[in-house]
C-alpha positions as CSV (number, residue, x, y, z in Angstrom):
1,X,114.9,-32.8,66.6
2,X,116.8,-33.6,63.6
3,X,120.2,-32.8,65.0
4,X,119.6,-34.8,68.4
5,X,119.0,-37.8,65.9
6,X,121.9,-36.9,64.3
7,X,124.3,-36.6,67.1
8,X,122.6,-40.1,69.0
9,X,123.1,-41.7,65.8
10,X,127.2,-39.8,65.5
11,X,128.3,-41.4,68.9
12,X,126.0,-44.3,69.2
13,X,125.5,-47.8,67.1
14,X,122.1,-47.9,65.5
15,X,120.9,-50.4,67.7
16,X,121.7,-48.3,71.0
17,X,120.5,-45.1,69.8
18,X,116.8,-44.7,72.0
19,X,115.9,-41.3,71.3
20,X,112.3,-40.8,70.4
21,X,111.7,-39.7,66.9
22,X,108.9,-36.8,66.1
23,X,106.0,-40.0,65.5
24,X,107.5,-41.0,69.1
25,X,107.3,-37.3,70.8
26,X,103.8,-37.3,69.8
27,X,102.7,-40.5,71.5
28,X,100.1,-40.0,74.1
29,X,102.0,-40.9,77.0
30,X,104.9,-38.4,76.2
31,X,104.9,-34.7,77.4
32,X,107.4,-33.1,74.9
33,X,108.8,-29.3,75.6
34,X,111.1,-26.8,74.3
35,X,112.9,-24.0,75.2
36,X,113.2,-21.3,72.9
37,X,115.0,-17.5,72.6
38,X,113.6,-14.7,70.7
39,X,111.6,-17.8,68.9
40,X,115.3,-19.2,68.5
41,X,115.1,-23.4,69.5
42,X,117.7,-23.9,72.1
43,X,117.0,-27.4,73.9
44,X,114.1,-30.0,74.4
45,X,113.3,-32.8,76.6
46,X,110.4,-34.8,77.2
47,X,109.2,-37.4,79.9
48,X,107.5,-40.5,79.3
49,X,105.1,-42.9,81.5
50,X,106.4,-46.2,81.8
51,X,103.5,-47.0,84.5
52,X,101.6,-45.3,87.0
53,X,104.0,-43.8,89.2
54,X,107.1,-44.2,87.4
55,X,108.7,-41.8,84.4
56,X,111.7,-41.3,81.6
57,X,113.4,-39.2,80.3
58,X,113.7,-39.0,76.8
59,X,115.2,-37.1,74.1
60,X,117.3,-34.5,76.3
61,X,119.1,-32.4,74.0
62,X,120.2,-28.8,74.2
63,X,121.8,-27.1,70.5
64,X,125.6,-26.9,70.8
65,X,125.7,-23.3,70.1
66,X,123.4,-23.1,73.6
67,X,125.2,-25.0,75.9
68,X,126.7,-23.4,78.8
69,X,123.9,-21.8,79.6
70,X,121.4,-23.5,82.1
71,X,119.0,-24.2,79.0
72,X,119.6,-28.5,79.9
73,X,119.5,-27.7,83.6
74,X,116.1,-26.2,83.0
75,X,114.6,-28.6,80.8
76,X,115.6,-31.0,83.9
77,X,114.0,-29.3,85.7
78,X,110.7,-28.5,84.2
79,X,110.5,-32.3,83.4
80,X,111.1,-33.3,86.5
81,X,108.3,-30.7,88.5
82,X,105.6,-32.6,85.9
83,X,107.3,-36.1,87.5
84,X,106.2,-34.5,90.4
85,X,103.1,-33.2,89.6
86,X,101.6,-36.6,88.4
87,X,103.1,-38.2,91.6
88,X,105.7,-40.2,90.4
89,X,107.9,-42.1,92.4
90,X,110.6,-42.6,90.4
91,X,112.2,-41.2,87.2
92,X,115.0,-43.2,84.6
93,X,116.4,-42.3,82.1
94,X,119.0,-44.2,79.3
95,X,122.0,-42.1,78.1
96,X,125.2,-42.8,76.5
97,X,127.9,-44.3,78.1
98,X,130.9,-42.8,75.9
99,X,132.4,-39.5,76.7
100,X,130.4,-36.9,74.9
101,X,127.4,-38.0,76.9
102,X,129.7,-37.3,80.0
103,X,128.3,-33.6,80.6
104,X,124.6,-35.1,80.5
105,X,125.8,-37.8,83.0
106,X,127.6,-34.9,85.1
107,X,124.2,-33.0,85.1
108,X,121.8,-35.9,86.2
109,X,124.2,-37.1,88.7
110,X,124.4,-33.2,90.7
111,X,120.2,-33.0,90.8
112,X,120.7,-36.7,92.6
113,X,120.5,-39.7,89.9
114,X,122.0,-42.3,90.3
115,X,123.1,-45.4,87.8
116,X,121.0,-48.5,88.2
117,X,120.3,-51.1,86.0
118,X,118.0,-51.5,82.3
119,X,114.5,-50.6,82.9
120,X,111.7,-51.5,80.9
121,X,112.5,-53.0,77.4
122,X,116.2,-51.7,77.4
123,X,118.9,-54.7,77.6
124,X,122.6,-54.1,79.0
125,X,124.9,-52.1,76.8
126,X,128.4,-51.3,77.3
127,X,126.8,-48.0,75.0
128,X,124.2,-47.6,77.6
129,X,124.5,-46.0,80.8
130,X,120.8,-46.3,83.3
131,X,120.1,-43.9,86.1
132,X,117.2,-43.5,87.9
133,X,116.2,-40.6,90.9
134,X,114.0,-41.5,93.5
135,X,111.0,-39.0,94.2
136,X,110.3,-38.8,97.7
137,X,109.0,-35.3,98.1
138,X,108.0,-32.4,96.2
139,X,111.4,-30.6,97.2
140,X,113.8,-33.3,96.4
């Protein structure tokens, strides 16, 4: 977790860097999961309920020395089967807007997320980009 924190904080200003901290991966309305290799941490994601029916995103992150490799792709996914699972409509999520957040922008965008406008406490950020995919069956 440390080095998501460090690379949010490398390309981000402090005051536009969201990503949950441990304390914040343990709230109670936060599912947090990781994929690992031969016990080997390669990515982790977790989702978060906003309000009944609606979910983020949070704290995506696969390890550099990973990428390439389907491990973000399948955090996604996992994360987005429990969306479904607790019959959530919608799903947001806040990234960065500069370009070494392009490849997580890339990925949203091909499983169908779209930008949209802050959600919930966020404010506009020219550091900020918002997307948000629309649930509408369990095989979107």
């Amino acid at each position: 977790m440390q080095r998501h924190l460090d690379f949010a904080n490398e390309h981000s200003p402090p005051e536009d860097v969201h990503a949950l901290d441990v304390e914040g991966l343990l709230a109670p309305d936060v599912t947090f999961l990781s994929v690992r290799e031969d016990g080997r941490l390669l990515g982790v994601g977790a989702i978060k309920e906003l309000e009944p029916g609606h979910g983020e995103l949070k704290s995506m992150h696969t390890l550099v020395e990973s990428r390439g490799r389907g491990v973000g792709r399948s955090v996604l996914t996992h994360l987005l089967a429990i969306a479904r699972e607790r019959g959530y409509r919608r799903v947001s999520l806040e990234t960065g807007s500069m370009a070494a957040f392009a490849p997580a922008r890339a990925m949203y965008a091909s499983v169908g997320f779209v930008t949209c406008g802050p959600f919930a406490d966020y404010i506009e950020s020219s550091y900020s980009s918002f997307m948000a995919l629309e649930l509408t069956s369990s095989f979107d």
